[in-house]
C-alpha positions as CSV (number, residue, x, y, z in Angstrom):
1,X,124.5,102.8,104.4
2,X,124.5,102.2,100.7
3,X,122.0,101.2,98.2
4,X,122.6,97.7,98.9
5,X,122.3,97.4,102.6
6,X,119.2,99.8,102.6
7,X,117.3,96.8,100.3
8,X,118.5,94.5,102.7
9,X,117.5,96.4,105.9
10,X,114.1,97.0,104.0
11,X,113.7,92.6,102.9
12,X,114.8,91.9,107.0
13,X,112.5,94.4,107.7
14,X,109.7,93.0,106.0
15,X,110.4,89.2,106.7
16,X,110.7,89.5,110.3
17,X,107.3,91.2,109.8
18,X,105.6,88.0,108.1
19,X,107.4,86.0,110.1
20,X,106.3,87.4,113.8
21,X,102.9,87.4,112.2
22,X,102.9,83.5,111.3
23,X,104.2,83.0,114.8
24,X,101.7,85.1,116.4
25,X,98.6,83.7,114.5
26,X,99.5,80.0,115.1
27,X,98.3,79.7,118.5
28,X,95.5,81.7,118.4
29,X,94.1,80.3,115.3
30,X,94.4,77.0,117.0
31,X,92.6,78.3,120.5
32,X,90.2,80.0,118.4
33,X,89.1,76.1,116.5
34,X,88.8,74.8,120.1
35,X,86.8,76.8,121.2
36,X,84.2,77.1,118.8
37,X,84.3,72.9,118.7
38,X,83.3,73.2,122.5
39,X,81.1,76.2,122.0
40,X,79.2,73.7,119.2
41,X,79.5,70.8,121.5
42,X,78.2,73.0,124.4
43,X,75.1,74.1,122.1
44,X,74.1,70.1,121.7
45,X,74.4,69.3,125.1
46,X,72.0,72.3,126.0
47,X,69.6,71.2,123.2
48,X,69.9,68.0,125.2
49,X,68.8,69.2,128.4
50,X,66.0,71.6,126.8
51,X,64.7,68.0,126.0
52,X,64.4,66.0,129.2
53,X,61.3,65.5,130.8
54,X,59.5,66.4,132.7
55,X,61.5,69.2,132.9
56,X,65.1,70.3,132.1
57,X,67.9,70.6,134.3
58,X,67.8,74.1,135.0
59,X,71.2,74.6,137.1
60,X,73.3,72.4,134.2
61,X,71.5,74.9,131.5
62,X,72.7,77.7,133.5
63,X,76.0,76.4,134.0
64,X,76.6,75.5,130.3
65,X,75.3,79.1,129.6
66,X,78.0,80.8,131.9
67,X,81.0,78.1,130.3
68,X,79.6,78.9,126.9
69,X,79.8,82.4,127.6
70,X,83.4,82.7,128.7
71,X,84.2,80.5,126.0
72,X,82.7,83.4,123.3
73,X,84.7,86.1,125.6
74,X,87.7,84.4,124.7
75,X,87.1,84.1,121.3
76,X,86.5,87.8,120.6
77,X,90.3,87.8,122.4
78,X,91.5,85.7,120.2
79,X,90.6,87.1,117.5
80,X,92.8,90.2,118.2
81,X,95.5,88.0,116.1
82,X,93.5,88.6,112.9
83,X,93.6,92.8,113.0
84,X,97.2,92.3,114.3
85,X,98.1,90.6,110.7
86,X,96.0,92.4,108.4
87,X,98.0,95.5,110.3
88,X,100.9,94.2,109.8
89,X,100.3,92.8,106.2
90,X,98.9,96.3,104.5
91,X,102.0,98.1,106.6
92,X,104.4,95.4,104.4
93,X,102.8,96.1,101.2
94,X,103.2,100.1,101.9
95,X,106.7,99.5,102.7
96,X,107.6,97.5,99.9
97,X,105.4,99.8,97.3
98,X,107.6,102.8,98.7
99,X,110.9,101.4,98.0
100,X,109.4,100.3,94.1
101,X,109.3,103.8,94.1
102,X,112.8,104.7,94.8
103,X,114.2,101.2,92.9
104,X,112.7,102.5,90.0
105,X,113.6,105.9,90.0
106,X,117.5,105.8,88.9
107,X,118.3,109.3,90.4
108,X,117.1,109.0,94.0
109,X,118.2,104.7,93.6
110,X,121.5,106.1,95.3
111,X,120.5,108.8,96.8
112,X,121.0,108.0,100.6
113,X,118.9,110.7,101.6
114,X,115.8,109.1,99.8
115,X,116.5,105.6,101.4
116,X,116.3,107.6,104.9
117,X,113.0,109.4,104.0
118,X,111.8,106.1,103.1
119,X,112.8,104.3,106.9
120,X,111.1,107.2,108.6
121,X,108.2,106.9,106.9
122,X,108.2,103.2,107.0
123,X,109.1,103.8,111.1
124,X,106.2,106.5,111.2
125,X,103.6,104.5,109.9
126,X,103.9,101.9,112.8
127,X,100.8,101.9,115.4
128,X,102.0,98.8,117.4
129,X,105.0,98.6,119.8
130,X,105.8,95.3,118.1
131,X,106.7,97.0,115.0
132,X,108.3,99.5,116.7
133,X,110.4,97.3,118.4
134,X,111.1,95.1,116.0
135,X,111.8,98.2,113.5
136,X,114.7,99.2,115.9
137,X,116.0,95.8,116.5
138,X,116.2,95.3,112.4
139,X,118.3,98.8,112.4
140,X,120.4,98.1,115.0
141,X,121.7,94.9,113.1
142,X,119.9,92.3,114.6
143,X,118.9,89.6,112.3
144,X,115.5,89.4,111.4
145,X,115.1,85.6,113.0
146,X,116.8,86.5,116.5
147,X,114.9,90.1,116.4
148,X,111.3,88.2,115.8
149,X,112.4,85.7,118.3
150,X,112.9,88.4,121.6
151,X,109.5,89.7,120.6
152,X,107.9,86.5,120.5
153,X,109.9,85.7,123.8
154,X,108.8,89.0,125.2
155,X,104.5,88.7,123.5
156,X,104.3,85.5,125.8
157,X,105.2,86.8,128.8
158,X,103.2,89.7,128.1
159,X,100.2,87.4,127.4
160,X,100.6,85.8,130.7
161,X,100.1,89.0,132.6
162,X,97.5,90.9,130.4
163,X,94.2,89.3,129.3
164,X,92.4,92.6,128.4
165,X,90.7,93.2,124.8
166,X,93.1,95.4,122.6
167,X,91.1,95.8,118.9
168,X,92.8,98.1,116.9
């Protein structure tokens, strides 16, 4: 593969990494604002009806309480998107901290043997299927951009089937 095309598999490697993460986090960063604007907004309107007199509107409390609730549930899902990156972030600075290693040593810098050791690690160390996926796509020749784009493609219409909690 040469010296050369092993840096640039490794830079493809680690942008579509940053770059699926950026993607990922935008939606659910937004979701996760919403939500706590309406879990606030929910919290006044209880405070509200914990005020009325005679007595307070005991179904509405109850109903707030179970929206409020759900709304929590979703947050704690949301927030998957946060170990996702900080995954994927300290598995970029490992990668890129191991080929330091071989730039700077001048014996194994051509040594295609220690660029290989290198990948495997680097395709050992994943823990998501993303990575995995996106790993194989990047050493198959896909460009990073069209690579992070079928996983996006593929996380959306995953997210429309599975809305279980997956923390890592």
């Amino acid at each position: 593969m040469g010296a050369s095309n092993n840096q640039l598999m490794l830079l493809q490697l680690a942008a579509a990494q940053l770059s699926l993460s950026l993607e990922e986090t935008e939606r659910p960063f937004n979701d996760l604002t919403k939500l706590f604007l309406e879990i606030v907004q929910h919290h006044s309107q209880i405070d509200e009806l914990l005020q009325e007199k005679p007595l307070p509107n005991i179904e509405k409390l109850h109903q707030l309480h179970k929206e409020t609730e759900s709304k929590v549930k979703s947050s704690v899902v949301d927030f998957q998107f946060y170990d996702r990156m900080t995954q994927r972030l300290q598995h970029i600075l490992s990668n890129i901290q191991q080929a330091i290693l071989v730039l700077n040593d001048s014996q194994n810098f051509q040594d295609e043997s220690q660029w290989q050791l290198l990948f495997e690690k680097i395709e050992q160390s994943y823990t998501m299927q993303e990575e995995k996926e996106l790993y194989i796509a990047i050493k198959n020749g896909h460009g990073f951009e069209a690579a992070v784009q079928q996983l996006i493609k593929k996380t959306h219409e995953k997210k429309a089937i599975e809305t279980e909690i997956e923390l890592f």
